[in-house]
C-alpha positions as CSV (number, residue, x, y, z in Angstrom):
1,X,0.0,0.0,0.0
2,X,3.1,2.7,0.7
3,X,4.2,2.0,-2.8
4,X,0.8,2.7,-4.0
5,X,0.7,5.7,-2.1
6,X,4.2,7.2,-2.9
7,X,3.6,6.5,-6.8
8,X,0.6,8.8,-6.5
9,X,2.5,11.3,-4.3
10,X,5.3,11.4,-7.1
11,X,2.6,11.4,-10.2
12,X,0.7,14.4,-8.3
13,X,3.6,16.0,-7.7
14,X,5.0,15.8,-11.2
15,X,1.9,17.4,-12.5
16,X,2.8,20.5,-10.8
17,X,4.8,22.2,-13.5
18,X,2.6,21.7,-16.3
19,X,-0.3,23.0,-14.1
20,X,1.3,25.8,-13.6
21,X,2.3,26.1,-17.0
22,X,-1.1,25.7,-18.1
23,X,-2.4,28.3,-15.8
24,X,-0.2,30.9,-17.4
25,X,-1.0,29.8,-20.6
26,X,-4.6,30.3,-20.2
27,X,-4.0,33.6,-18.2
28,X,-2.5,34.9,-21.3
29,X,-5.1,33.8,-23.5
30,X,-7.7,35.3,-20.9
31,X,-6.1,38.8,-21.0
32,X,-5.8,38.7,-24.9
33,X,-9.7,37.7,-25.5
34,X,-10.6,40.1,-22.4
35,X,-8.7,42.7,-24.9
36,X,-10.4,41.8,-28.1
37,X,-14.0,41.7,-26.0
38,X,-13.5,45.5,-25.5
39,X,-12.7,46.5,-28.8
40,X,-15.6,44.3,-30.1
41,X,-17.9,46.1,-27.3
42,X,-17.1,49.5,-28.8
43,X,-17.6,47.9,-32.3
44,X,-21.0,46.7,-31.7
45,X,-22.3,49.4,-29.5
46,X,-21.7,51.6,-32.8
47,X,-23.3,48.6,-35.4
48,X,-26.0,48.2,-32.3
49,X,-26.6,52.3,-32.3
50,X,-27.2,52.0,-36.2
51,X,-29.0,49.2,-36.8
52,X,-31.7,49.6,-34.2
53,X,-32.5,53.0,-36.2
54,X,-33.1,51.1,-39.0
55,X,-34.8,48.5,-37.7
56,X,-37.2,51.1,-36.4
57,X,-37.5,52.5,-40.0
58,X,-37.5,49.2,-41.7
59,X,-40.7,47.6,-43.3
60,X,-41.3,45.5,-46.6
61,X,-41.2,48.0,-49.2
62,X,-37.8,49.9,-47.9
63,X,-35.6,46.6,-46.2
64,X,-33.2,46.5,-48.6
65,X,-33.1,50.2,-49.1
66,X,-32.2,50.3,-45.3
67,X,-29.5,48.1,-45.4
68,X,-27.7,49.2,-48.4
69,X,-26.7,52.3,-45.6
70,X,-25.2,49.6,-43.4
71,X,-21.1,50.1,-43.0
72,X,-19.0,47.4,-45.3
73,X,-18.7,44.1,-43.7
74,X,-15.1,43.6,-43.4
75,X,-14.2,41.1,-40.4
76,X,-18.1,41.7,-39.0
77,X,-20.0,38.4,-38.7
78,X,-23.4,40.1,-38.7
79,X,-23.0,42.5,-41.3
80,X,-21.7,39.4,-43.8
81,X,-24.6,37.3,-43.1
82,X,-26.6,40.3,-44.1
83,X,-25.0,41.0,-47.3
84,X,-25.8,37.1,-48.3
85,X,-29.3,37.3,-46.7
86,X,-29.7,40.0,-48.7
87,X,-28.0,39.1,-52.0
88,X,-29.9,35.1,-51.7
89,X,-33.1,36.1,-50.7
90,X,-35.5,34.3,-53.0
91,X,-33.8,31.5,-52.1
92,X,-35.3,30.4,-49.0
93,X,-33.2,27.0,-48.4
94,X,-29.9,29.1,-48.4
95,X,-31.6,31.7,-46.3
96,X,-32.3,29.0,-43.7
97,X,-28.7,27.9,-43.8
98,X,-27.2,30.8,-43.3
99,X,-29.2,32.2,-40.3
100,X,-28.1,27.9,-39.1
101,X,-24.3,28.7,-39.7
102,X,-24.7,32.2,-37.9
103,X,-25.7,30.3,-34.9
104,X,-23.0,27.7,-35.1
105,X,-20.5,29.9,-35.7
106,X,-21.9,32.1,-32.7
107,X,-21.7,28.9,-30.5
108,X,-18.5,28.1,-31.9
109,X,-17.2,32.0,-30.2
110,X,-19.4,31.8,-27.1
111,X,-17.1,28.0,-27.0
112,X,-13.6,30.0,-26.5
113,X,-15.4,31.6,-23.2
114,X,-16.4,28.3,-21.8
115,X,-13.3,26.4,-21.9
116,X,-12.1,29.6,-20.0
117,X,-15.1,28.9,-17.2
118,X,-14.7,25.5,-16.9
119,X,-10.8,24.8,-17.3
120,X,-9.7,27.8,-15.0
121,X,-11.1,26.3,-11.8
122,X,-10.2,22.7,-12.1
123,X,-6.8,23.7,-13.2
124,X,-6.9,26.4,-10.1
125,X,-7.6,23.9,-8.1
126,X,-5.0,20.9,-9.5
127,X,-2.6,23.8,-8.4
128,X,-3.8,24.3,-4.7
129,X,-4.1,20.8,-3.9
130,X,-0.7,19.8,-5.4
131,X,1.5,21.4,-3.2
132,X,0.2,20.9,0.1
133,X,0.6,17.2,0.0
134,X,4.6,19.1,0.1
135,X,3.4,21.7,2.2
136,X,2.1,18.8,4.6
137,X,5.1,16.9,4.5
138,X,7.3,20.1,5.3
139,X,5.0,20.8,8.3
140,X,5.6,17.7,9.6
141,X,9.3,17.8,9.6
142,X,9.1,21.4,10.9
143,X,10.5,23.1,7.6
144,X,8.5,25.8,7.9
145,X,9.8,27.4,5.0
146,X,8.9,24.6,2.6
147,X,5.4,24.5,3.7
148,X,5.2,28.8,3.6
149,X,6.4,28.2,-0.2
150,X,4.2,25.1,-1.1
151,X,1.2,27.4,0.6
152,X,1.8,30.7,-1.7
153,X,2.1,28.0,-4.7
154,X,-1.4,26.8,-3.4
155,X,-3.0,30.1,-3.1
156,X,-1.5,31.7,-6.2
157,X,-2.9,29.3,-8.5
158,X,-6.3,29.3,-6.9
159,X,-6.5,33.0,-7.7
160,X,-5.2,33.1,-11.6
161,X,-7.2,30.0,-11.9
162,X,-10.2,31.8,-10.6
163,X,-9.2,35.5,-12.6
164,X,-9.4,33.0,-15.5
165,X,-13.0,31.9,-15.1
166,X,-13.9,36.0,-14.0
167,X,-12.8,36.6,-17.5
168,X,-14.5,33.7,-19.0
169,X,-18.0,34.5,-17.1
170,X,-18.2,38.3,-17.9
171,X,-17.7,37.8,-21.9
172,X,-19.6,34.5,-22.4
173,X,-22.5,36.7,-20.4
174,X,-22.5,39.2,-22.7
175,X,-21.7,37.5,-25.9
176,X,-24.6,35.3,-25.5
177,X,-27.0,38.2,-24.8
178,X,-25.1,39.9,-28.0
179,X,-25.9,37.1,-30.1
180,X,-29.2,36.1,-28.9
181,X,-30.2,39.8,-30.1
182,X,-28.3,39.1,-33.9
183,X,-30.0,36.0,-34.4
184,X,-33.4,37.5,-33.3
185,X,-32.5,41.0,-36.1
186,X,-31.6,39.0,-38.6
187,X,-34.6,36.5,-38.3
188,X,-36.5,39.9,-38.6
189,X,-35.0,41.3,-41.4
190,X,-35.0,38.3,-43.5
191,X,-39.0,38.3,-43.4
192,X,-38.8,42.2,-44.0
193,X,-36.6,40.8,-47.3
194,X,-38.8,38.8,-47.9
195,X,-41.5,40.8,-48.0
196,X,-39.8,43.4,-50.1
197,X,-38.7,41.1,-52.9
């Protein structure tokens, strides 16, 4: 049973570093996609401000007259799914897969936030449990100073771990709500198409 026991001892502890690693890793990413969520914010408050005005405008004779005032699509999922709704409108089976691939590809985005949700915990908490089995040992033997090290290894990577799921809650929070309201314009606009054509 010892031998049992110190295998797992050494296998936990070997798995130290590449927690750790991880954890930075995934910090990184955090800070780079809690970057890019803020310059898409501004992006889409702007598209948001515009497109509601039309919206409001907007009925079956004028639809596509409305959206021809819409900004160039450039890297803009919404605005290039309107440019084919509006360009394949008669056809009704491509209209149908597009407004389908919008959604997947909307999952697919709101997917980068959840692996941030999920894997910062568990990973936060692979790195706090780790060390104290050291930090245990330490106290034990009455090195105090490996168990005061082992302990800020423990409570450092329950804090990134945690930042990391912060980051991943606040953007897959508002990125659903953002694209719960695209889905539900562009549903709108392709019967106002519709209507128009």
């Amino acid at each position: 049973m010892e031998t049992i026991s110190n295998a797992l001892f050494w296998i936990s502890n070997g798995m130290l570093v590449p927690v750790i690693v991880l954890l930075l890793l995934f910090f990184a990413r955090a800070i780079i996609l809690a970057g890019g969520f803020f310059g898409e914010f501004y992006q889409r408050m702007q598209l948001r401000k515009q497109l509601s005005e039309i919206l409001e405008e907007m009925n079956t004779g004028n639809a596509g007259l409305l959206l021809n005032t819409l900004p160039e699509p450039h890297n803009n999922p919404l605005l290039r799914c309107l440019k084919k709704l509006k360009a394949h409108i008669h056809d009704d089976a491509y209209c149908e897969r597009l407004l389908a691939n919008f959604e997947v590809d909307a999952e697919k985005e709101l997917g980068r936030s959840r692996m941030f949700v999920k894997l910062g915990p568990m990973l936060g908490l692979m790195g706090t449990l780790i060390p104290m089995g050291p930090a245990l040992v330490g106290l034990a033997n009455g090195d105090i100073t490996s168990m005061a090290y082992n302990m800020q290894v423990a409570f450092a990577t329950t804090v990134v771990g945690m930042l990391i799921a912060a980051i991943g809650v606040v953007t897959l929070q508002v990125k659903q709500r953002w694209y719960a309201h695209e889905m539900n314009d562009l549903e709108f606009i392709c019967k106002k198409l519709k209507g128009d054509a």
